[in-house]
LUMKEBA-466356 format. One record per residue (C-alpha): residue number from 1; x, y, z. Coordinates in steps of 0.001 Angstrom, whole numbers. Layout:
# residues N
<pt resi="NUM" xx="X" yy="Y" zz="Z"/>
...
//
This chain:
# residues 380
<pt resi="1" xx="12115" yy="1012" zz="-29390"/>
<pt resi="2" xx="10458" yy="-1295" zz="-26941"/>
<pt resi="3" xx="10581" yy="416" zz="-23291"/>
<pt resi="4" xx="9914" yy="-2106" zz="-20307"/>
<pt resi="5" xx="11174" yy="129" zz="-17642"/>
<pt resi="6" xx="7829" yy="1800" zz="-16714"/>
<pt resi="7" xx="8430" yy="1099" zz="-13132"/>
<pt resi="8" xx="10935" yy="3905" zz="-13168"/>
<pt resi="9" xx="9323" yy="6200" zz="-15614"/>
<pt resi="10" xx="6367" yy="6487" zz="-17756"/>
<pt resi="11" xx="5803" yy="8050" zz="-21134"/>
<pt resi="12" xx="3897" yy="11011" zz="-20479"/>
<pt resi="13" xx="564" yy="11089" zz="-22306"/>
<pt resi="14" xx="174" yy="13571" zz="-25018"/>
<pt resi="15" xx="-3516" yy="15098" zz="-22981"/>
<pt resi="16" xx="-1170" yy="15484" zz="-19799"/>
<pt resi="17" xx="1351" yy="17176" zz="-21710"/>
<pt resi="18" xx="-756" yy="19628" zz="-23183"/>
<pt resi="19" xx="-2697" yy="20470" zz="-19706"/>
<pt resi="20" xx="624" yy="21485" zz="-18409"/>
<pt resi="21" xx="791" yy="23769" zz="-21290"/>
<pt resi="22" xx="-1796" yy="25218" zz="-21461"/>
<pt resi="23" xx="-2156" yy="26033" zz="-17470"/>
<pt resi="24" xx="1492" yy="27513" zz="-17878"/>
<pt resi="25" xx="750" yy="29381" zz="-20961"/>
<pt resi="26" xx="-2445" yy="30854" zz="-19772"/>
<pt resi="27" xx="-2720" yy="31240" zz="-16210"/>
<pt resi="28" xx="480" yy="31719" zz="-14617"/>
<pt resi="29" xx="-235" yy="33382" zz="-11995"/>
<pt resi="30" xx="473" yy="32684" zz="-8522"/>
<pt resi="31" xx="-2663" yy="31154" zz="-6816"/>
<pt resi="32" xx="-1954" yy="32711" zz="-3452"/>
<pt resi="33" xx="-2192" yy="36393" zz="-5086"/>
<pt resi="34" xx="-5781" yy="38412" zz="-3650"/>
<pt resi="35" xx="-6206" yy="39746" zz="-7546"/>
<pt resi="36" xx="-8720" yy="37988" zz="-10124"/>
<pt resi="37" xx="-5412" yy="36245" zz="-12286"/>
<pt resi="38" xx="-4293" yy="34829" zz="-9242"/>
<pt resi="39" xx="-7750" yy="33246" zz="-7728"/>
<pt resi="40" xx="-8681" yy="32062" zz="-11296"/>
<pt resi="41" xx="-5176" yy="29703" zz="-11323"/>
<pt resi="42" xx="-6607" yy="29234" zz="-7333"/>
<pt resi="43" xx="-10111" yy="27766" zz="-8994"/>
<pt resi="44" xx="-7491" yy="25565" zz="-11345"/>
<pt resi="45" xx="-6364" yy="24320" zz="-8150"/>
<pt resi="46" xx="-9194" yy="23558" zz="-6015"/>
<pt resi="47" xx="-10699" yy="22111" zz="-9399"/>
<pt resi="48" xx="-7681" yy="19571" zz="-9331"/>
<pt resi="49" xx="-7725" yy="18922" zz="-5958"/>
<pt resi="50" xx="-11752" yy="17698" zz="-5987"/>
<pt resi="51" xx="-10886" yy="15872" zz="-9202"/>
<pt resi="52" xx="-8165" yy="13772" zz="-7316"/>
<pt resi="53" xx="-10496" yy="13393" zz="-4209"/>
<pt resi="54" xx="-12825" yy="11852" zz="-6248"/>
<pt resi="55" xx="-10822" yy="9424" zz="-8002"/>
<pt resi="56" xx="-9149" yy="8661" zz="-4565"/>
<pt resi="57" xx="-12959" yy="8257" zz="-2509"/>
<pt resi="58" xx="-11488" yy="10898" zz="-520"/>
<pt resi="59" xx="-12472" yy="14679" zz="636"/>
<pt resi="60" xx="-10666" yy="17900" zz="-1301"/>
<pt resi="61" xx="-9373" yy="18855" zz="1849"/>
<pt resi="62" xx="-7211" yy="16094" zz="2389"/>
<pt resi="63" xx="-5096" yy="16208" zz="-1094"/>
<pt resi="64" xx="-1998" yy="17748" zz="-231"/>
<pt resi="65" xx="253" yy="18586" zz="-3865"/>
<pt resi="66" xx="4035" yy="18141" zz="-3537"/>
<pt resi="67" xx="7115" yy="17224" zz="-6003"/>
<pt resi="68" xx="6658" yy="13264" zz="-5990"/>
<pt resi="69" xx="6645" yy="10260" zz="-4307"/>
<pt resi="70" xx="9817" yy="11282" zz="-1840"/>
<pt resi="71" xx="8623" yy="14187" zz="-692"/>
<pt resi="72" xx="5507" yy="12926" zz="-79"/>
<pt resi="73" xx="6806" yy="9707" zz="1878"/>
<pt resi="74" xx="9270" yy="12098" zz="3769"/>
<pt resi="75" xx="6567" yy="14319" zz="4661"/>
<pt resi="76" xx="4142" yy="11361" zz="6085"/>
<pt resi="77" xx="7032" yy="9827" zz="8240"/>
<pt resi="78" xx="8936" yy="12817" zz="9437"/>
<pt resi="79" xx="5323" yy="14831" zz="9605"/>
<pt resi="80" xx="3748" yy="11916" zz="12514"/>
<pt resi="81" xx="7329" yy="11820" zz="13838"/>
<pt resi="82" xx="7386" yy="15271" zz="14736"/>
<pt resi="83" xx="3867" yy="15542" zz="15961"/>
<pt resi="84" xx="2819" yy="12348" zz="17313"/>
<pt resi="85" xx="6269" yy="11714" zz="18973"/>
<pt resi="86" xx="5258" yy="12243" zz="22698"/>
<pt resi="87" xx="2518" yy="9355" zz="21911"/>
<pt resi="88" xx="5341" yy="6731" zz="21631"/>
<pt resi="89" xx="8734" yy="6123" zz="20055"/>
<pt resi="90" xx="8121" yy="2724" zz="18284"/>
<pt resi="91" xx="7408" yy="3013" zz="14360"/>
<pt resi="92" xx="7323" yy="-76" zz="12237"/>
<pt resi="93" xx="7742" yy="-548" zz="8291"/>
<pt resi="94" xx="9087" yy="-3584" zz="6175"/>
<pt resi="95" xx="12125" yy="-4407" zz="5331"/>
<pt resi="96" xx="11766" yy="-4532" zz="1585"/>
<pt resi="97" xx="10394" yy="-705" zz="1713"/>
<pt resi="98" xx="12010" yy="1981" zz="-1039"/>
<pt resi="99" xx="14695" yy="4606" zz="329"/>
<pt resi="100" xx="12230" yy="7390" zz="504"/>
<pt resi="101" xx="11175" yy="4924" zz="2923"/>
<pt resi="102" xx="14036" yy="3020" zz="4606"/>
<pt resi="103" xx="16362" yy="6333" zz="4473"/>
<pt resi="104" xx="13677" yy="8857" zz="6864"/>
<pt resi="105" xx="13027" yy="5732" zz="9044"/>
<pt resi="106" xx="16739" yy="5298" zz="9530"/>
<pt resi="107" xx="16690" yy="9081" zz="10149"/>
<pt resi="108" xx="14175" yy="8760" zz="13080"/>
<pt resi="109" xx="15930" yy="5701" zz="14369"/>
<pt resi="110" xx="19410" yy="7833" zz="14861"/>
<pt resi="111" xx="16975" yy="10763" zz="16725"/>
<pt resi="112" xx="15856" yy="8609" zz="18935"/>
<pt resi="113" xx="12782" yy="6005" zz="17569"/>
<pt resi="114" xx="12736" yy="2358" zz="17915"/>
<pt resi="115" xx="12404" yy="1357" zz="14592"/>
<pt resi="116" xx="11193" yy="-2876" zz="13968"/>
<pt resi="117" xx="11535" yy="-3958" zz="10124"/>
<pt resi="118" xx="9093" yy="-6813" zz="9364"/>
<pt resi="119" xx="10572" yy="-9476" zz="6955"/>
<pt resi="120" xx="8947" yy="-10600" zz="4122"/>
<pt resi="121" xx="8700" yy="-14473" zz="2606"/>
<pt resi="122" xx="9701" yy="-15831" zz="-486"/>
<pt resi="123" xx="7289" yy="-14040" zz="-2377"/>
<pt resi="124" xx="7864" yy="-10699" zz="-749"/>
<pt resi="125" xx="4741" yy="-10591" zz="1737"/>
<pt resi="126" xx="4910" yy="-9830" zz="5331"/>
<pt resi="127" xx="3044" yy="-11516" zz="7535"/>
<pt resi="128" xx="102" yy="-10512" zz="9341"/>
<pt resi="129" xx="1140" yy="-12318" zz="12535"/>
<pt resi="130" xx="4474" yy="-10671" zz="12331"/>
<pt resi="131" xx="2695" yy="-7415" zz="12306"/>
<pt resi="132" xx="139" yy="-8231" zz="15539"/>
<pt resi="133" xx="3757" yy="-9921" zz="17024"/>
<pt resi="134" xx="5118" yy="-6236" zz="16459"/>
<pt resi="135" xx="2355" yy="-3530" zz="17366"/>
<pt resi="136" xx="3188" yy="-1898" zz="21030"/>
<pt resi="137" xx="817" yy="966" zz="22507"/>
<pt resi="138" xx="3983" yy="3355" zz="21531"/>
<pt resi="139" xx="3997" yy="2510" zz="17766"/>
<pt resi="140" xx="2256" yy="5935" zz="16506"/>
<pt resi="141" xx="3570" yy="4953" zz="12776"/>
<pt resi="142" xx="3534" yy="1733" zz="10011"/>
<pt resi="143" xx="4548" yy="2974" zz="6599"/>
<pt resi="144" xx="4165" yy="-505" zz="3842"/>
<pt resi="145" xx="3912" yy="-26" zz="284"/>
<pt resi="146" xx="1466" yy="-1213" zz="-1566"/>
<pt resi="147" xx="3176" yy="-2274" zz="-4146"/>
<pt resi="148" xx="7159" yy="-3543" zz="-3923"/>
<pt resi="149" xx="8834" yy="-1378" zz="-6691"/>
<pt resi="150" xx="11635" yy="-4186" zz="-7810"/>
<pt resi="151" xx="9629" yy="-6959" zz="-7368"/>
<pt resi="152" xx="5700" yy="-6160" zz="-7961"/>
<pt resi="153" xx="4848" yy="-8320" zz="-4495"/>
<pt resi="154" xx="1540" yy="-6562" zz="-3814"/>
<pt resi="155" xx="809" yy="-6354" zz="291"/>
<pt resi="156" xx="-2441" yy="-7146" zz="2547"/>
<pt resi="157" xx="-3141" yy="-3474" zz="2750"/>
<pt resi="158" xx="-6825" yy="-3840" zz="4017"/>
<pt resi="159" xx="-5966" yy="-6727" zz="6622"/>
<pt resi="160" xx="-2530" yy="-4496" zz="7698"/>
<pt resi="161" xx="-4887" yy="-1656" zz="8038"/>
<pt resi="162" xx="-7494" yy="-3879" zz="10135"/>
<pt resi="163" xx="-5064" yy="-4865" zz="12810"/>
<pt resi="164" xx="-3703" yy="-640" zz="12685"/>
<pt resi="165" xx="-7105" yy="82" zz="13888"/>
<pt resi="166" xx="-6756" yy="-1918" zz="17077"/>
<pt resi="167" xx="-4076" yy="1064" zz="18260"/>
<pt resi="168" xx="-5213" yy="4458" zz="18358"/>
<pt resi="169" xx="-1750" yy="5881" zz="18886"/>
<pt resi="170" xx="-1130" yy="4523" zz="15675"/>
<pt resi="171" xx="-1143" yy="5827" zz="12001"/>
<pt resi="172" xx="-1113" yy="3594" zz="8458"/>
<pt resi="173" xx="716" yy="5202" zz="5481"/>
<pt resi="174" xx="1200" yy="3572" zz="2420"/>
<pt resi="175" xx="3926" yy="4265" zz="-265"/>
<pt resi="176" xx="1145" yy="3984" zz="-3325"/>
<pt resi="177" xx="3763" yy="5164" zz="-6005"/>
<pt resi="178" xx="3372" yy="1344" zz="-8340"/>
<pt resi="179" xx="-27" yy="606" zz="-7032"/>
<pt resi="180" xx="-2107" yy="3205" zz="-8669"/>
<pt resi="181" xx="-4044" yy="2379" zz="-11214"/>
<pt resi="182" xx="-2643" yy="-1152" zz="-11261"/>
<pt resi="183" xx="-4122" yy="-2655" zz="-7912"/>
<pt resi="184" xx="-6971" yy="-1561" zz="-6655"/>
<pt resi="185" xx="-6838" yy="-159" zz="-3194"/>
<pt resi="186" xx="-9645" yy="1644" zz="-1125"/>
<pt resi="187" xx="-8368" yy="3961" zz="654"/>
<pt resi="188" xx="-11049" yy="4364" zz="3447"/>
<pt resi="189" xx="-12259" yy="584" zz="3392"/>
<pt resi="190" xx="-8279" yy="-389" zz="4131"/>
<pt resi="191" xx="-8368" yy="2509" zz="6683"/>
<pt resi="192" xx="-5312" yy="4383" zz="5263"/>
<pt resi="193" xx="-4664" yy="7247" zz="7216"/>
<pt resi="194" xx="-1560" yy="8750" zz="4856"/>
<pt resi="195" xx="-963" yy="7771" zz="743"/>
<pt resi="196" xx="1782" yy="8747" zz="-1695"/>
<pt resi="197" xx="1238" yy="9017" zz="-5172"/>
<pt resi="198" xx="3655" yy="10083" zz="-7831"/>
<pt resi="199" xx="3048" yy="10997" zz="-11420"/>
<pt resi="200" xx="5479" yy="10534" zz="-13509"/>
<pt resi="201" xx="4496" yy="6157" zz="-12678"/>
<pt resi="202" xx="1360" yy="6864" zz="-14335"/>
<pt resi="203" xx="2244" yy="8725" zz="-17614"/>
<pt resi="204" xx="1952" yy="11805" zz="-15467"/>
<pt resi="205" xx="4886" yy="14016" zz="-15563"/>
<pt resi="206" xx="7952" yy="14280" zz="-12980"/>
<pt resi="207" xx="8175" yy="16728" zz="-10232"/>
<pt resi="208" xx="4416" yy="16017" zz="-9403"/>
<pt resi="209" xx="2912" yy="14018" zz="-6675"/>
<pt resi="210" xx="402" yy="14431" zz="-4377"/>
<pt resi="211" xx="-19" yy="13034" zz="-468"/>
<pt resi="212" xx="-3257" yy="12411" zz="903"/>
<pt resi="213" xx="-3833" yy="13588" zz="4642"/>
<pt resi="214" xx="-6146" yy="11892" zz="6084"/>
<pt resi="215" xx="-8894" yy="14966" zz="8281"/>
<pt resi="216" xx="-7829" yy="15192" zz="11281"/>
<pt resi="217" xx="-4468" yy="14138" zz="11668"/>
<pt resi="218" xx="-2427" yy="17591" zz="12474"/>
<pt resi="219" xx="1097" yy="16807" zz="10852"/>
<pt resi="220" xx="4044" yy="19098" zz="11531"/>
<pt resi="221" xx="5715" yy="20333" zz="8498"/>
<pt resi="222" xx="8927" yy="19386" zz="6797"/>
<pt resi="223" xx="9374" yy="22551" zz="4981"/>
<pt resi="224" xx="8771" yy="26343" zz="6508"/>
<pt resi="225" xx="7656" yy="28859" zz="4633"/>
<pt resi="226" xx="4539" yy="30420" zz="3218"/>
<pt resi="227" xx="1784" yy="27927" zz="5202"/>
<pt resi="228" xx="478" yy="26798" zz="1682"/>
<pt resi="229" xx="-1252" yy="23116" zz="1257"/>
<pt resi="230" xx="-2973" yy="23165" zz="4687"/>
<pt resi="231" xx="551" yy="24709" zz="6275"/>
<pt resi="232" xx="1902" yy="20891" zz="5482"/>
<pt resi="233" xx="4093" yy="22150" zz="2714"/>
<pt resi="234" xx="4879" yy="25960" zz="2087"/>
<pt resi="235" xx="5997" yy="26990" zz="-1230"/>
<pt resi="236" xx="4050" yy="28530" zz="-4494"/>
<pt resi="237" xx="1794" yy="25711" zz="-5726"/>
<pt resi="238" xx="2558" yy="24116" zz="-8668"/>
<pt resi="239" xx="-906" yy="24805" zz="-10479"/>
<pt resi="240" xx="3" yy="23416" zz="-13822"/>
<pt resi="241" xx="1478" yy="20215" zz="-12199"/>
<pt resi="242" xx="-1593" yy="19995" zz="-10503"/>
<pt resi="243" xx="-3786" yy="19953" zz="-13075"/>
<pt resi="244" xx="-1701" yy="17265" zz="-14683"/>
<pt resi="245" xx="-1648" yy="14779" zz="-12452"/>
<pt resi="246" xx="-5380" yy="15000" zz="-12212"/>
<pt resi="247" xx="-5643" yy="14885" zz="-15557"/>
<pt resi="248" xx="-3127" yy="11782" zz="-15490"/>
<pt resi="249" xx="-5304" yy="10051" zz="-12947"/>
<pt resi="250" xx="-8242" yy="10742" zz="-14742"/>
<pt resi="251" xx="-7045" yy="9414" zz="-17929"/>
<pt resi="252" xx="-5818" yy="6181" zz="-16175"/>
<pt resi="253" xx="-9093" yy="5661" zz="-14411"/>
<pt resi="254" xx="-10921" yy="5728" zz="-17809"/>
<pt resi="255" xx="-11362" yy="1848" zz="-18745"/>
<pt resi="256" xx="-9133" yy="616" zz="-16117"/>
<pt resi="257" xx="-10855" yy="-3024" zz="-15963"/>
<pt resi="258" xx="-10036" yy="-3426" zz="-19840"/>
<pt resi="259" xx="-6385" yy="-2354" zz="-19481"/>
<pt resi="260" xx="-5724" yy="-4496" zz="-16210"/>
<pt resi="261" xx="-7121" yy="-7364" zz="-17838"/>
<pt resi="262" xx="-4779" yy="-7179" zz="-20964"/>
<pt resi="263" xx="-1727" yy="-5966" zz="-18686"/>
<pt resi="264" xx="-2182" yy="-8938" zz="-16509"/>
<pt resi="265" xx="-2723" yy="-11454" zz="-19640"/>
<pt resi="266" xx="616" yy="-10324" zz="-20441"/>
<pt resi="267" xx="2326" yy="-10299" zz="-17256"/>
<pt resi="268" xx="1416" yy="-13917" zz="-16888"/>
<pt resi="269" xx="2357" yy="-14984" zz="-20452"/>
<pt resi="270" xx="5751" yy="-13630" zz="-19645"/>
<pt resi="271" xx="6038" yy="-15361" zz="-16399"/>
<pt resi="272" xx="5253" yy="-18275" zz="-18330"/>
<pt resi="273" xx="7634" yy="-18017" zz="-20563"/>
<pt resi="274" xx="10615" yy="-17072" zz="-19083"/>
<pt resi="275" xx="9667" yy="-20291" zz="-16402"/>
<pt resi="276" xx="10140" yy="-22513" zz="-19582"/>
<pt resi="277" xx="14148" yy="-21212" zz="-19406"/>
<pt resi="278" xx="16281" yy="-23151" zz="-17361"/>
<pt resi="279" xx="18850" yy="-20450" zz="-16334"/>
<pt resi="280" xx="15970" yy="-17769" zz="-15177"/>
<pt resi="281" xx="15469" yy="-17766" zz="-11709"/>
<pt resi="282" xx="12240" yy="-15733" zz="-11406"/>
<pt resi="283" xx="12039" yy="-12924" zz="-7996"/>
<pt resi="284" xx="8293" yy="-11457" zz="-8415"/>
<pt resi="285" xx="5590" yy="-13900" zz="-7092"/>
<pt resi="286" xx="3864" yy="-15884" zz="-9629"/>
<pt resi="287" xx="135" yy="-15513" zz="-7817"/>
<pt resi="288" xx="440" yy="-12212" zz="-5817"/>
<pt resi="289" xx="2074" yy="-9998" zz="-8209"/>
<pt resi="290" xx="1114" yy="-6295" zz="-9662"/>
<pt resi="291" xx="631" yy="-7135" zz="-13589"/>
<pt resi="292" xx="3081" yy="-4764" zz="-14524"/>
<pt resi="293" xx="6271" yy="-5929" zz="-12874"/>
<pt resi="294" xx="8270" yy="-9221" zz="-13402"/>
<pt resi="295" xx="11696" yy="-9315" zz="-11948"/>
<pt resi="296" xx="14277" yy="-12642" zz="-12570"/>
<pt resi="297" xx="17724" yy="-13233" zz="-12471"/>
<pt resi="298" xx="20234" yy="-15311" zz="-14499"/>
<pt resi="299" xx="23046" yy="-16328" zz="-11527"/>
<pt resi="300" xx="25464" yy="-17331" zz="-13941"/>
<pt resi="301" xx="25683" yy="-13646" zz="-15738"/>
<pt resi="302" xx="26539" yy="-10005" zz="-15173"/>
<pt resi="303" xx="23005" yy="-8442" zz="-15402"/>
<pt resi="304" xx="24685" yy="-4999" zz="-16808"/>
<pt resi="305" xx="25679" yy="-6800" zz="-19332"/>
<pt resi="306" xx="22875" yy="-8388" zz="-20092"/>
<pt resi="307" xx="20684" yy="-5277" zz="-20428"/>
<pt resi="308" xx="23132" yy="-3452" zz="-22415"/>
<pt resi="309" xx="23211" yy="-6479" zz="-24854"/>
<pt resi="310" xx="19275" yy="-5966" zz="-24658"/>
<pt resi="311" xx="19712" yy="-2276" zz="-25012"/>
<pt resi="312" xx="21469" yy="-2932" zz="-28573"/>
<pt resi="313" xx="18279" yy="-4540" zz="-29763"/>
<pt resi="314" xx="16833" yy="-1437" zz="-28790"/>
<pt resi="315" xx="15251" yy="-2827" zz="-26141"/>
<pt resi="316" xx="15318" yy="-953" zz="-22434"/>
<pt resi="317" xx="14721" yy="-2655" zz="-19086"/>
<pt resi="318" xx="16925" yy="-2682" zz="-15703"/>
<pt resi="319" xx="19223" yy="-4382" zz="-13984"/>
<pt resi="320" xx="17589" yy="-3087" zz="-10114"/>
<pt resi="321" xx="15500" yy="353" zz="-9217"/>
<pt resi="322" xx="16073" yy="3349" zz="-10994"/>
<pt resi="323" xx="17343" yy="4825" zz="-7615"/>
<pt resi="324" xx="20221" yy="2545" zz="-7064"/>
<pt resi="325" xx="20795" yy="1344" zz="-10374"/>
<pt resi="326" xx="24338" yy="4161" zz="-10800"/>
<pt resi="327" xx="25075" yy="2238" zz="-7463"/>
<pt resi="328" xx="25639" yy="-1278" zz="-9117"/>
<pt resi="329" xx="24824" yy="-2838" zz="-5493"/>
<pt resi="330" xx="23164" yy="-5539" zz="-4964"/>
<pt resi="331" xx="19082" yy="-6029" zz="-4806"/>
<pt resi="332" xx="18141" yy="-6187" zz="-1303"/>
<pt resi="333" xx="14855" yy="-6769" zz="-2088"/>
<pt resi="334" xx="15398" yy="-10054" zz="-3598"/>
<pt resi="335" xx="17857" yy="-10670" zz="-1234"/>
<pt resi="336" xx="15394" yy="-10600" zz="1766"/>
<pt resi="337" xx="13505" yy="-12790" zz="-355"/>
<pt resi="338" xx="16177" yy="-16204" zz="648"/>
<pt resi="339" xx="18112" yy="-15627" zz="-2184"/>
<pt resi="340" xx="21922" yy="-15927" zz="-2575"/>
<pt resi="341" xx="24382" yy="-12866" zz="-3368"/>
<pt resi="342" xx="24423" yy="-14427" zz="-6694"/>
<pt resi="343" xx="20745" yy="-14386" zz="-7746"/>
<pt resi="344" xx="20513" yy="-10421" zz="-5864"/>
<pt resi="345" xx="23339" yy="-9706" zz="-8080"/>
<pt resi="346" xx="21669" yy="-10662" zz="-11254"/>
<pt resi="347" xx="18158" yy="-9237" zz="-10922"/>
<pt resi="348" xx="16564" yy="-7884" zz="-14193"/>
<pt resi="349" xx="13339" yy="-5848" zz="-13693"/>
<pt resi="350" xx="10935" yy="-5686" zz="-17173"/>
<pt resi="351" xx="7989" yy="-3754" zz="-16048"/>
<pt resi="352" xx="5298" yy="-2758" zz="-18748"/>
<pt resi="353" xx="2403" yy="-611" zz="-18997"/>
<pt resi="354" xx="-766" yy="-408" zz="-20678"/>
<pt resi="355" xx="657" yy="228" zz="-24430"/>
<pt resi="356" xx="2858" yy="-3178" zz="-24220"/>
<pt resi="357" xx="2183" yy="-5368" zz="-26787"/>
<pt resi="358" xx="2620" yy="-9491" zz="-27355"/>
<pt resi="359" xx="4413" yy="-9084" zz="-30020"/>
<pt resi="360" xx="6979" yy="-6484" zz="-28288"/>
<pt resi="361" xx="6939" yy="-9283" zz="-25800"/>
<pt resi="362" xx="7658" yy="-12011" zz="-27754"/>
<pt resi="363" xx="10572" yy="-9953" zz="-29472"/>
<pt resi="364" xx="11972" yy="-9497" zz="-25675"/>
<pt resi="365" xx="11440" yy="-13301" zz="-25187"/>
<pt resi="366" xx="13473" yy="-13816" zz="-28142"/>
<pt resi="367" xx="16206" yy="-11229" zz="-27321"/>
<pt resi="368" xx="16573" yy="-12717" zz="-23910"/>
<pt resi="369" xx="16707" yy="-16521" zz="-25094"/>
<pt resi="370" xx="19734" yy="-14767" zz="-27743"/>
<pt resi="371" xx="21576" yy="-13226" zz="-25332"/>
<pt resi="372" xx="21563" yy="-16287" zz="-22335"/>
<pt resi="373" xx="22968" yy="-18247" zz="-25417"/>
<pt resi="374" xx="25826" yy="-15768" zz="-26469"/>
<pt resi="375" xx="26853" yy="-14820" zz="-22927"/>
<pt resi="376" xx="26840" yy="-18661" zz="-21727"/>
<pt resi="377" xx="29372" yy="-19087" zz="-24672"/>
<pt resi="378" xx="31511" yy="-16481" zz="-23333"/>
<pt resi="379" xx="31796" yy="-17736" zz="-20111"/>
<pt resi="380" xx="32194" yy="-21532" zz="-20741"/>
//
């Protein structure tokens, strides 16, 4: 099998897998519970938490654990919304965003908020001048991803975060779900004051996610309850989960700068290739791309039935996002980019990890240069 759909799920690793075991084989308990059981899963916790702080550059106190990315994304948004709404009513994002994104903002629009959606150009970039064009001293939120899930555009986090810190009504979260461990990003040099992180992206496993909270900013919570995580998200803690993700971070931290450095070789000898084919039109940016996503269409075919041709060679990628793919809409995202209904209908996402290979690459190359020949046969 050779799986290139890492952007919507990773493989988790075999150390991550047997944290989680052991945590939920051994210490159970409940982490809020006064008795010794309970505060040694507690020191399991607060373990995790410093071990994720420290990956991050960031203080303990500010790692907030939750189920994944959309939680934590709903959480940021709807958390500043609710307490930083007598500040101002204008909140700002892109339009190229993912729906744990696009869906709250449209949320707070109907309740009330002024909501502006910065384009993006034809490689999926906003525009700093678009965001100075757009700040107001009532925008209390901007919420861009780092990296663009369907298309791997990477955006000028630092310089978005520079002109952020002219308005001190205003907070910066970033959707970090594809950037981690693929882009670097400094969290307090970029002046990030909210970042969402989910596992199961990074060979972690699903359900697990974490959103950092910057000290000092007071968010309301979604959920009521039990006051756990800093009163930001009530609910027994997931101590097992937590200990896997920071083992999942750890373990993608280790060697990083070797395993970008093949990742992006390969990225770019894809690109490459699949320029050299005259019925690819390619979506992710050739210069300003994360090295694991590469996203192209082929206008003149039905890109379901292109991957399921793909999928008989045993090969798996997608036709869009794994959270519209049951939809069979069209991509937006390369829409927005100036492309026709045609191309946005045809979009094929490969997206690799660190364990891809050339040669599983140059058996995709092959598959794909097969299966443009058989289908353009069928439709002449």
């Amino acid at each position: 099998m050779i799986y290139l759909d890492n952007s919507a799920s990773t493989k988790p690793h075999p150390a991550v897998l047997e944290a989680f075991n052991k945590v939920s084989e051994r210490f159970w308990a409940n982490p809020s519970s006064n008795h010794q059981f309970g505060g040694q899963a507690e020191a399991l916790l607060a373990k995790s938490r410093q071990q994720i702080a420290d990956i991050l550059g960031v203080n303990a106190s500010e790692i907030i654990f939750t189920s994944g990315g959309t939680e934590s994304n709903n959480l940021a948004i709807k958390g500043v919304a609710a307490s930083f709404g007598n500040r101002g009513k204008h909140i700002i994002t892109s339009i190229i965003e993912h729906p744990s994104v696009s869906k709250p903002y449209a949320q707070l629009e109907a309740q009330g908020f002024e909501v502006t959606q910065l384009p993006v150009d034809s490689q999926g970039s906003i525009a700093i001048s678009d965001l100075k064009n757009a700040m107001r001293d009532d925008t209390i939120l901007v919420s861009i991803m780092h990296v663009n899930n369907e298309i791997g555009s990477v955006q000028p986090i630092k310089e978005i975060g520079a002109v952020i810190q002219q308005y001190p009504k205003a907070f910066f979260h970033v959707d970090g779900i594809q950037g981690f461990s693929k882009v670097p990003l400094d969290l307090r040099e970029a002046h990030v004051d909210l970042y969402s992180l989910s596992a199961h992206k990074f060979h972690g496993l699903k359900g697990t996610g974490i959103l950092f909270v910057r000290d000092g900013i007071l968010l309301e919570s979604v959920l009521a309850g039990g006051n756990q995580e800093r009163k930001l998200r009530s609910g027994t803690v997931n101590v097992a989960g937590a200990v896997s993700i920071a083992k999942a971070m750890r373990i993608a931290n280790e060697n990083a700068d070797a395993n970008l450095g093949n990742l992006t070789m390969l990225r770019n000898y894809f690109f490459q290739e699949l320029k050299k084919i005259p019925q690819i039109v390619l979506n992710s940016p050739e210069k300003n791309g994360a090295p694991q996503i590469v996203n192209f269409s082929v206008p003149s075919l039905n890109a379901e039935v292109f991957v399921r041709l793909l999928e008989e060679k045993d090969i798996y990628v997608s036709s869009t996002s794994a959270c519209s793919s049951k939809t069979k809409a069209i991509s937006q995202v390369v829409k927005s980019l100036g492309h026709n209904e045609k191309v946005a209908a045809s979009s094929i996402r490969v997206s690799l990890c660190f364990d891809t290979t050339k040669e599983e690459i140059d058996l995709v190359l092959q598959a794909i240069n097969e299966n443009i020949d058989k289908l353009s046969e069928v439709t002449k």
